[in-house]
C-alpha positions in Angstrom: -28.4 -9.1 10.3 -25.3 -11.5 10.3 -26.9 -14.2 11.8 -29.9 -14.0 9.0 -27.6 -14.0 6.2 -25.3 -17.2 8.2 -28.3 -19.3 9.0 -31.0 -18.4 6.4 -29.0 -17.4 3.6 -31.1 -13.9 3.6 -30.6 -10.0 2.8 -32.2 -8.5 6.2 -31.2 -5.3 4.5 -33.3 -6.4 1.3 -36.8 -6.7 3.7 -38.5 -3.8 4.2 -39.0 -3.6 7.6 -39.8 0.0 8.4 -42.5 2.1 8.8 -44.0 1.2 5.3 -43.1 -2.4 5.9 -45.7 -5.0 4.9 -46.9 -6.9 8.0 -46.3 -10.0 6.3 -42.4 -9.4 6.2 -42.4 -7.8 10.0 -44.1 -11.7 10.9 -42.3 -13.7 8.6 -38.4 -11.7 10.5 -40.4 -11.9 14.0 -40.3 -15.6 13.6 -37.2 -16.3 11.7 -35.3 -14.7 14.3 -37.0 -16.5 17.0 -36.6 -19.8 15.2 -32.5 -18.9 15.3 -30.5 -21.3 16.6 -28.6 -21.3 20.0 -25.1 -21.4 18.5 -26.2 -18.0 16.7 -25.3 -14.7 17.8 -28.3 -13.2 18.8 -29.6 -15.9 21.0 -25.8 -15.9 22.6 -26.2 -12.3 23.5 -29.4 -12.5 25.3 -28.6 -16.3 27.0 -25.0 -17.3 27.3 -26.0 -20.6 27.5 -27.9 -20.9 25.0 -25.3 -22.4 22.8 -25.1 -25.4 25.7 -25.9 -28.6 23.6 -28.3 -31.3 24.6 -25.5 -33.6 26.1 -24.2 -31.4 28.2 -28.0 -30.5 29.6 -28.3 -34.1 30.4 -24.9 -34.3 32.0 -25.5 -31.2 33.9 -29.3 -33.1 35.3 -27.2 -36.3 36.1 -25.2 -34.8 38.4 -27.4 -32.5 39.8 -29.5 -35.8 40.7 -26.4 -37.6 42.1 -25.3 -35.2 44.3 -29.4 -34.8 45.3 -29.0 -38.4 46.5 -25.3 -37.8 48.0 -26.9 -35.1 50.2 -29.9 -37.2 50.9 -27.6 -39.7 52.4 -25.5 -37.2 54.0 -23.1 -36.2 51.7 -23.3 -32.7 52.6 -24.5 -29.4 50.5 -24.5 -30.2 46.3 -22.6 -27.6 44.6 -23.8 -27.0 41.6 -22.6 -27.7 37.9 -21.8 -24.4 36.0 -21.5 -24.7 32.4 -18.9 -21.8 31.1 -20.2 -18.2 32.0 -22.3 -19.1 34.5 -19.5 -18.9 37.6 -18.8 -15.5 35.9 -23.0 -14.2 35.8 -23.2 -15.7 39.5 -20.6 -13.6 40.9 -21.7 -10.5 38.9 -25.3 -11.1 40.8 -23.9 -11.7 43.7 -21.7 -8.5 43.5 -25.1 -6.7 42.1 -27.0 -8.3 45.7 -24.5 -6.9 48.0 -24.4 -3.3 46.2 -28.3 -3.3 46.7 -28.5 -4.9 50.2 -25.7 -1.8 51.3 -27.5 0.5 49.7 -31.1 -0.9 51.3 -29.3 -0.9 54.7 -27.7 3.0 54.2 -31.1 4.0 52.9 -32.8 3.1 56.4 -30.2 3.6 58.5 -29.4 0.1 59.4 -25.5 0.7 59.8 -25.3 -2.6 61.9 -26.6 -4.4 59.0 -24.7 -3.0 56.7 -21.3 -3.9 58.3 -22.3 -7.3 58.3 -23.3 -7.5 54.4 -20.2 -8.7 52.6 
């Protein structure tokens, strides 16, 4: 709703969008909030990195090319360029990996495998 009344200047409380709501206004708030901006607070919630501006996206694909041709020319592995939150949602997936690999491994009795799983 705060994001609506930021960026559009709008009452979400004002549009009926309940059960008796008009089908025009439940299109017309379908595609305003899909029309929001990164930098808003929805689209933050559901992709951190949203918010990232186009500079940055083309800083991010230079070096990722660079240290393509670095490696090519045996510069060794690329590590990759994290914009802020992403180190954070890496680790939290690859604590989530390891939880379900253990689990995978006690599930079929693979206690071998499991030791060796982080």
């Amino acid at each position: 709703m705060a994001d609506f009344q930021e960026w559009y200047g709008l009452d979400l409380l004002a549009i009926d969008l309940g059960d008796n709501a008009d089908a025009h206004n439940v299109e017309r708030a379908s595609i305003l909030a899909a029309q929001l901006p990164g930098a808003s607070r929805t689209k933050r919630k559901a992709n951190p990195l949203s918010s990232v501006d186009v500079v940055q996206q083309l800083l991010r694909r230079i070096d990722c090319d660079l240290q393509a041709i670095a490696c090519g020319l045996g510069g060794g592995e690329p590590e990759p360029f994290l914009f802020d939150g992403e180190e954070e949602q890496a680790r939290r997936e690859a604590e989530r990996n390891v939880r379900l690999s253990r689990g995978i491994a006690a599930r079929f009795g693979l206690e071998g495998l499991e030791a060796q799983i982080g």
